[in-house]
Backbone bond lengths (Angstrom), bond angles and torsions (degrees), N, CA, C in turn:
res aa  C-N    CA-C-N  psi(-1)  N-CA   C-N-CA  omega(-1)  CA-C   N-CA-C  phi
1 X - - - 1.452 - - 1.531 108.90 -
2 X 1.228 126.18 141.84 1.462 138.93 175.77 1.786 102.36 -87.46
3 X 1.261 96.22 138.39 0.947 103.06 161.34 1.676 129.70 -146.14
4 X 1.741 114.45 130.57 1.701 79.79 -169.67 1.816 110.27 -115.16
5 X 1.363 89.75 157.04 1.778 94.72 -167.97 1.290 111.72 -102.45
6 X 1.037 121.80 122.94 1.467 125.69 -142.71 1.268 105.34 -81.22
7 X 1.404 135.54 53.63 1.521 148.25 174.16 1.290 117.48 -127.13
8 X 1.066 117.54 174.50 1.364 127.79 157.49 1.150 129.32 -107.19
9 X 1.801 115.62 -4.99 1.541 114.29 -153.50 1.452 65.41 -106.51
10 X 1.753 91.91 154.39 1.337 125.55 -146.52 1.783 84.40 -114.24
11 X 1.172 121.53 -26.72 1.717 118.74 174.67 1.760 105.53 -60.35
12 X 1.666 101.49 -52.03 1.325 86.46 -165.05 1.401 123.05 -72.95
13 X 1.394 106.40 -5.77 1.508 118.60 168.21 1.638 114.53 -64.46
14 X 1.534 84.39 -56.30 2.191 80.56 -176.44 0.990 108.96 -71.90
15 X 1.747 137.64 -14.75 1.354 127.64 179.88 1.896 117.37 -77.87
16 X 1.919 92.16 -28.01 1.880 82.48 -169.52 1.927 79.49 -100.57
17 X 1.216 149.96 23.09 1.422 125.09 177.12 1.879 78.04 -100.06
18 X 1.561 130.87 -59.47 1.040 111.42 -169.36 1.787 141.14 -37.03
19 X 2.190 77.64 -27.46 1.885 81.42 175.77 1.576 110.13 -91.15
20 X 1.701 119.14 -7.81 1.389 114.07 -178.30 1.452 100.49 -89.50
21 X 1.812 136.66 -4.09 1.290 106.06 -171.09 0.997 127.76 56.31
22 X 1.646 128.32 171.79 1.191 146.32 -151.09 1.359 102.20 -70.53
23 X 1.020 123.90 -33.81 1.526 116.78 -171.40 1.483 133.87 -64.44
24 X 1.430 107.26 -24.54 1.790 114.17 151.77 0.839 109.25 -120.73
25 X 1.158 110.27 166.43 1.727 136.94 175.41 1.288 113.13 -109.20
26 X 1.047 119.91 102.45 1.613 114.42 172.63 1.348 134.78 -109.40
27 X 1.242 119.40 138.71 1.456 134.71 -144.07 1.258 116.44 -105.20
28 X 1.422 130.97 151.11 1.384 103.06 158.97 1.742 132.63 -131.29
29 X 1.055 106.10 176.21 1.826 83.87 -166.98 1.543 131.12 -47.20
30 X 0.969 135.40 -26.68 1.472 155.95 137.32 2.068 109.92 -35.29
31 X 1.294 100.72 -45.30 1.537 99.84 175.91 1.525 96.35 -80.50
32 X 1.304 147.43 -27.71 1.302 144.10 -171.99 1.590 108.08 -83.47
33 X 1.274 129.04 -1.08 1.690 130.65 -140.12 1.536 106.90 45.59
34 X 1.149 127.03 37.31 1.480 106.23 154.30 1.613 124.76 -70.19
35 X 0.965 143.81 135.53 1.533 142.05 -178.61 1.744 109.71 -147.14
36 X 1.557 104.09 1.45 1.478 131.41 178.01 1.836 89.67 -52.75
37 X 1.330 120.88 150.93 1.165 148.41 95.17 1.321 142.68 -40.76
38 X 1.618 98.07 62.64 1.717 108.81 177.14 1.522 135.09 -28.62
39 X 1.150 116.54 109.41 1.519 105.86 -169.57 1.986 96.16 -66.31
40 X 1.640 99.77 156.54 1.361 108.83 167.04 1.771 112.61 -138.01
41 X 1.689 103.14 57.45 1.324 84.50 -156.50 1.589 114.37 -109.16
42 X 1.476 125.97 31.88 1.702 148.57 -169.06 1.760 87.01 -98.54
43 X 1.494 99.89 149.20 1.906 97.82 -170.13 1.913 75.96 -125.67
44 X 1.272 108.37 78.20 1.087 123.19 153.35 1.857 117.67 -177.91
45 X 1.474 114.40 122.88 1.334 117.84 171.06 1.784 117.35 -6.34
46 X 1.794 103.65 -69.82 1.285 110.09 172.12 1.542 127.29 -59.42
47 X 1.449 125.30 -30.83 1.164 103.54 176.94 1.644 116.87 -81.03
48 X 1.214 115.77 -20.86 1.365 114.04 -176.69 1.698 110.45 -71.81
49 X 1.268 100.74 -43.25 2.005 92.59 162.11 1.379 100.49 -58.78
50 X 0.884 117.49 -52.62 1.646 96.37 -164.43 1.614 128.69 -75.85
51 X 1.745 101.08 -12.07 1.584 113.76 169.13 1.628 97.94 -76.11
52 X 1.418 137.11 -38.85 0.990 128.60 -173.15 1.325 128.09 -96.80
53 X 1.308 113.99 14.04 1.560 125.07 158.64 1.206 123.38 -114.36
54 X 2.097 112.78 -5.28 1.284 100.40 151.57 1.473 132.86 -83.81
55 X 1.837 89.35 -21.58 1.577 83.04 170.75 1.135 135.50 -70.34
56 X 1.451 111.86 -15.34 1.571 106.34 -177.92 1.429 79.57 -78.27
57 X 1.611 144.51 -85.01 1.114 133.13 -163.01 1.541 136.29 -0.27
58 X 1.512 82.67 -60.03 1.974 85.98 -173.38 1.493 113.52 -96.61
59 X 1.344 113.88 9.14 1.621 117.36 178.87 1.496 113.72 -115.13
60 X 1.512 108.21 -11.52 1.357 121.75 -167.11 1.751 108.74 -110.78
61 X 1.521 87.39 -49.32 1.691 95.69 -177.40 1.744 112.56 110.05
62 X 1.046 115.17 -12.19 1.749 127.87 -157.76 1.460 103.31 -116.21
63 X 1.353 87.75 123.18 2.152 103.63 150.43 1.220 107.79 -22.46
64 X 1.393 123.28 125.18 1.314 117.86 -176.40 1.928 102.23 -145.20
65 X 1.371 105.17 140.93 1.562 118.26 -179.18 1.840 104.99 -104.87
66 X 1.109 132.68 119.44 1.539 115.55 166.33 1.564 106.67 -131.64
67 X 1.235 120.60 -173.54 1.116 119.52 -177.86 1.534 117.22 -161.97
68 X 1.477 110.17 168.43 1.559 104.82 -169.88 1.308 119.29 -155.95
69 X 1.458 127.75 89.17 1.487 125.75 -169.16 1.687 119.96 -123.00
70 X 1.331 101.08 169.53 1.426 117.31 175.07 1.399 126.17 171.57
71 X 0.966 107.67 177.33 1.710 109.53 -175.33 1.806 107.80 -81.81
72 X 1.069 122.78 169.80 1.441 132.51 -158.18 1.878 102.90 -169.08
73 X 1.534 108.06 95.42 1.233 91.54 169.30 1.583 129.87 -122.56
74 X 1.344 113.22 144.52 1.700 99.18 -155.16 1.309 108.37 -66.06
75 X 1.489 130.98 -35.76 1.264 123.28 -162.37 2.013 104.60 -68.87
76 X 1.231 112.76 -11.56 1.886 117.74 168.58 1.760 91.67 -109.39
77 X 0.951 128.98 49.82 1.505 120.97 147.55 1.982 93.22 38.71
78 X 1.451 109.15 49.40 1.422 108.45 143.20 1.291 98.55 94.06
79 X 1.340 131.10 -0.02 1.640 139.73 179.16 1.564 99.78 -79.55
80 X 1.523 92.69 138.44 1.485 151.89 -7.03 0.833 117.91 -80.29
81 X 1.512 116.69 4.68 2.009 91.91 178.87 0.986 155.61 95.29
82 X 1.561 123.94 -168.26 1.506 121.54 130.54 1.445 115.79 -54.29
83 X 1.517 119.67 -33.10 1.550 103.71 179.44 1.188 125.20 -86.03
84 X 2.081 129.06 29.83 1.077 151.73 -168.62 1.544 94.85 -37.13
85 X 1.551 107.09 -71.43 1.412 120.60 -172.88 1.863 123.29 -61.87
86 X 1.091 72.90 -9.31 2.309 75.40 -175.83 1.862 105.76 -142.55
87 X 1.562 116.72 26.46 1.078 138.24 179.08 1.997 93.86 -48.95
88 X 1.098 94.37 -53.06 2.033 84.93 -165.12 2.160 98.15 -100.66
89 X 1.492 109.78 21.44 1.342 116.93 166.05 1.107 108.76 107.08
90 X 1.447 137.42 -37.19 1.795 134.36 -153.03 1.513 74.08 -112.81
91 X 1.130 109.69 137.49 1.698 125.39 150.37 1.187 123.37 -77.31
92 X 1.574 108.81 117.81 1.308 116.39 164.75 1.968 105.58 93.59
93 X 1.720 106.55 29.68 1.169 127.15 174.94 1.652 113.84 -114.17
94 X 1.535 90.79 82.55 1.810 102.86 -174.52 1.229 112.46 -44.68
95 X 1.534 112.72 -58.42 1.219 126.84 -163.12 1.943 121.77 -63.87
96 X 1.379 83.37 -37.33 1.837 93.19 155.98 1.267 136.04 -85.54
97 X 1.398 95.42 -12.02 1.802 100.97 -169.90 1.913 73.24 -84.69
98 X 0.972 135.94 -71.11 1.762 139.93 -147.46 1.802 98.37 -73.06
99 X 1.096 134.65 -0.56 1.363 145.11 169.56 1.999 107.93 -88.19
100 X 1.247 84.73 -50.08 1.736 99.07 -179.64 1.613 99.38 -55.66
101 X 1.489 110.21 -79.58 1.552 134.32 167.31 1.207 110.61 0.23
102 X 1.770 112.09 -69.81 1.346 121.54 -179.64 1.344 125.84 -70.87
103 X 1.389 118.20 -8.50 1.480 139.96 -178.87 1.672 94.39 -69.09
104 X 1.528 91.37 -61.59 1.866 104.03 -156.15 1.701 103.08 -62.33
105 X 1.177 112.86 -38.82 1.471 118.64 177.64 1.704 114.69 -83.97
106 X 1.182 119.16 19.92 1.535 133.60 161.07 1.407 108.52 -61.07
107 X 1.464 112.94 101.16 1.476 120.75 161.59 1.515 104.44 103.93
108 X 1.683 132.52 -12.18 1.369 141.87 167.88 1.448 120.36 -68.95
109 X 1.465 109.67 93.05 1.584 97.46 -169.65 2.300 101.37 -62.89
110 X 1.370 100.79 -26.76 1.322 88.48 -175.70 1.464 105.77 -57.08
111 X 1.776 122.20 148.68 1.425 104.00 167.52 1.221 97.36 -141.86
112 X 1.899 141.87 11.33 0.846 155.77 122.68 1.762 108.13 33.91
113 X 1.900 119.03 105.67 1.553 76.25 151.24 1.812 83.92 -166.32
114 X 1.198 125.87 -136.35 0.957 121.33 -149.72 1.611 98.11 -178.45
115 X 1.696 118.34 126.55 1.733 120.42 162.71 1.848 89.31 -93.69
116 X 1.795 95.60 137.95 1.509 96.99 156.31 1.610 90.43 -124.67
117 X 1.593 93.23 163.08 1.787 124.81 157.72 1.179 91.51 -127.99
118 X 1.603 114.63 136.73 1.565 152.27 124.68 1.441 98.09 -68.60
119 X 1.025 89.68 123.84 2.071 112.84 153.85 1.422 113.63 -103.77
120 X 1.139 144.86 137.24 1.393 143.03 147.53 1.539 115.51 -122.96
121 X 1.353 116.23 131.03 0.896 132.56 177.96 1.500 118.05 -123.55
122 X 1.382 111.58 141.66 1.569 117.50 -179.05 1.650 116.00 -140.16
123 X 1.656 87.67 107.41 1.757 82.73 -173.69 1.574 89.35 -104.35
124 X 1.667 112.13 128.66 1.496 97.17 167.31 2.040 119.81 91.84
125 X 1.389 91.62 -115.87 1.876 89.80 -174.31 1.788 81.46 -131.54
126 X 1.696 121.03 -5.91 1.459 108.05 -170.28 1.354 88.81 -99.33
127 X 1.773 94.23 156.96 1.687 120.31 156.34 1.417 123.52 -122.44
128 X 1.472 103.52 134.46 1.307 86.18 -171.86 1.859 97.04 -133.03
129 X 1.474 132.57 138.17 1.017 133.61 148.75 1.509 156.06 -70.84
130 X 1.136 107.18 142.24 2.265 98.05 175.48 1.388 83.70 -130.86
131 X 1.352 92.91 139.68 1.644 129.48 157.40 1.969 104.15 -115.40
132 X 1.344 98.60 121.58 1.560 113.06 167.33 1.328 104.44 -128.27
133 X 1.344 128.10 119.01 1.058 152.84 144.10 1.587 137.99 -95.80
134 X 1.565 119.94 130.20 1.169 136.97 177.94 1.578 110.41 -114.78
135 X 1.370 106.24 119.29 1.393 111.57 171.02 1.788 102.28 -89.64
136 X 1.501 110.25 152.22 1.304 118.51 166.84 1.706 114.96 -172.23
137 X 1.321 137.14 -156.79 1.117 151.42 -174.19 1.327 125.31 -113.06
138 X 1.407 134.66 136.13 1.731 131.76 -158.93 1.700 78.00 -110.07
139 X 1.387 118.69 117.49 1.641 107.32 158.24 1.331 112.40 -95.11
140 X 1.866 116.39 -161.74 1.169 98.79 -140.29 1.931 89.60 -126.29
141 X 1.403 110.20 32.80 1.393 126.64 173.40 1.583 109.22 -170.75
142 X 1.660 113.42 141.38 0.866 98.76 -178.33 1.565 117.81 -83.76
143 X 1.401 128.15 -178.74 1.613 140.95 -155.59 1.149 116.83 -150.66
144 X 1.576 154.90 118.36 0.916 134.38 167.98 1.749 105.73 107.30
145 X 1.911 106.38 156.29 1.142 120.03 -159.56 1.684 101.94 -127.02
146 X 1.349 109.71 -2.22 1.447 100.74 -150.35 1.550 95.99 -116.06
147 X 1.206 139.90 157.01 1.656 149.29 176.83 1.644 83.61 88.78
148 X 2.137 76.98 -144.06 1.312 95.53 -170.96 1.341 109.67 -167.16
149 X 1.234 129.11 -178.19 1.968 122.96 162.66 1.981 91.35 79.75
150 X 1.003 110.36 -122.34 1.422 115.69 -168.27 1.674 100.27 -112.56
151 X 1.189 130.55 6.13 1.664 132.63 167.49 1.519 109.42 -37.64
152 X 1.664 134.46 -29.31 1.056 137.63 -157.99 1.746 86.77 -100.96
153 X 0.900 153.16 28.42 1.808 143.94 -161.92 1.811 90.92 -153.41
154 X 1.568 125.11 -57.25 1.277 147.36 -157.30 1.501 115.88 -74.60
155 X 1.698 105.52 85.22 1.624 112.78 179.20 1.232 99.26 -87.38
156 X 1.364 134.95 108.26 1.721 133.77 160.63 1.375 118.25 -61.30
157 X 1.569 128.07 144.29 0.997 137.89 -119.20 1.979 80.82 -94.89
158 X 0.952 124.88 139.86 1.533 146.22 175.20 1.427 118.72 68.61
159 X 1.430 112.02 21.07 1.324 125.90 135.31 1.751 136.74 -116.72
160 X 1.089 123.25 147.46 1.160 143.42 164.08 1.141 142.12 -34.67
161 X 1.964 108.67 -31.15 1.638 123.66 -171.54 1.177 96.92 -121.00
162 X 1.337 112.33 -174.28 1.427 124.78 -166.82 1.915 104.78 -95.26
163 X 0.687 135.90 166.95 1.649 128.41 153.37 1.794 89.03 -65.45
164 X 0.910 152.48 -143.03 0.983 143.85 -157.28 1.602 134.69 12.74
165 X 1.588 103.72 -23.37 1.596 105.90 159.72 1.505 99.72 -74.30
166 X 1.329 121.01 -45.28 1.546 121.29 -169.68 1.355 131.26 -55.21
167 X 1.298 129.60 133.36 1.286 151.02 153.63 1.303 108.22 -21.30
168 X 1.294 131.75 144.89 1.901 117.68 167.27 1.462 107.83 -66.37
169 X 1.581 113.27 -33.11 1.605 101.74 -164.46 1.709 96.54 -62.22
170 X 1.431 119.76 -52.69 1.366 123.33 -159.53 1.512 101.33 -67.80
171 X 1.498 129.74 -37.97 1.407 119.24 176.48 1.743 134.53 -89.36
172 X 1.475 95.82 -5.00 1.648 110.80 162.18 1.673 122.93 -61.00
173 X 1.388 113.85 -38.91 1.284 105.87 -157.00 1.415 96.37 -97.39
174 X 1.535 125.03 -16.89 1.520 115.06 165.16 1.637 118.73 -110.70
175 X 1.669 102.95 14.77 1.708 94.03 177.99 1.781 96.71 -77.69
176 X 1.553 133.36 175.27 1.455 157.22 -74.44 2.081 70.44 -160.62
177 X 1.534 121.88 -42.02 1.500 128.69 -159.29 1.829 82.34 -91.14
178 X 1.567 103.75 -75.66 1.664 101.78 173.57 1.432 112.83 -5.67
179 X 1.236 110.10 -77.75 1.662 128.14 -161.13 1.820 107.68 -56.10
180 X 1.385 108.39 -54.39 1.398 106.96 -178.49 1.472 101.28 -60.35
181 X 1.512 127.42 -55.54 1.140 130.17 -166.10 2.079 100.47 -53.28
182 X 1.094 94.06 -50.74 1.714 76.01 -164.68 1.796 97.81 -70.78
183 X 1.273 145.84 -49.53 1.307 122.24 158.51 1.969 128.26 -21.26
184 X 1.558 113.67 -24.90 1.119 86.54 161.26 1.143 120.31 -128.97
185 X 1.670 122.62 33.69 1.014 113.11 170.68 1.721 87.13 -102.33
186 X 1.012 148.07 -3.62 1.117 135.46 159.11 1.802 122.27 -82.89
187 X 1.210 101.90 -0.34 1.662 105.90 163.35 1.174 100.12 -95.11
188 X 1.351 124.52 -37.12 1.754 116.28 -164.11 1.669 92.56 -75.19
189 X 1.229 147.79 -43.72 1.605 159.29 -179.81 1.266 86.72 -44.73
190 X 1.692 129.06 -50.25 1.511 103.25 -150.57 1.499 110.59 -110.75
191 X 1.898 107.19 28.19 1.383 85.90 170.69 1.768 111.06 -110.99
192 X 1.030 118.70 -153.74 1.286 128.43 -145.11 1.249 86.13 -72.75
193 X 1.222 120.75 159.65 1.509 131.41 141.40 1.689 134.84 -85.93
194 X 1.195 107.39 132.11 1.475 114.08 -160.23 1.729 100.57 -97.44
């Protein structure tokens, strides 16, 4: 079965085809002619997977996987959000989005928060979702060389280091993407065989 993943980065392709094995093929928007500018405009994790796997869906025609994450912290009533990536305005500005972050949580002993991934998947006319979530701690400097986004701030709850001290092997199988991802590669395992 084909399936396409609504990216372009060519990592996250070889990383989730390696855990789906031979049995799909997965594509990516560029292999589909996508060259669209995905709208992301639902102010929730879930609707934006799911705005962006219908659009490839109904414009493309194809099974489509997308996804939608970020940090969420309780003491800002769930900030940043959807605006994980453009939290301090420029998208995809780590160093300002985690500068801002630490601004807003100035003087909050709570630092409470949580990375989610939404998965959406659409085989067909069905949709189906994963939510993976990691609870952990915002400290109060960043740590660490490794990830990216706010990984250098983000101590998960019964460890010590940051995701950003962590290794991929050691921070894959309990990051917030990990979790959704293995929920659907264990739905895609348990359906029928064609």
């Amino acid at each position: 079965m084909v399936l396409c993943l609504a990216t372009n980065n060519q990592h996250k392709v070889e990383e989730l085809q390696a855990l789906l094995g031979s049995r799909y093929i997965l594509k990516t928007l560029a292999d589909i002619g996508c060259h669209d500018e995905i709208p992301e405009t639902e102010n929730t994790f879930q609707g934006n997977s799911r705005q962006k796997a219908l659009y490839v869906r109904e414009r493309f025609g194809v099974n489509c996987i997308a996804d939608d994450s970020g940090l969420e912290v309780d003491a800002l009533n769930g900030e940043p959000g959807v605006f994980s990536a453009r939290y301090a305005g420029e998208h995809g500005n780590h160093d300002k989005n985690n500068a801002l972050l630490l601004k807003n949580l100035t003087g909050i002993e709570d630092r409470s928060a949580q990375f989610r991934c939404v998965i959406t998947l659409i085989l067909g006319d069905d949709i189906h979702q994963f939510d993976g979530i990691i609870r952990g701690t915002i400290i109060d400097e960043k740590r660490g060389n490794q990830g990216f986004g706010y990984d250098p701030l983000f101590v998960p709850d019964g460890y010590d280091r940051t995701f950003a001290e962590m290794g991929l092997e050691e921070k894959n199988p309990i990051s917030h993407r990990g979790l959704a991802v293995a929920q659907l590669i264990d739905f895609l395992d348990n359906l029928p065989k064609s």
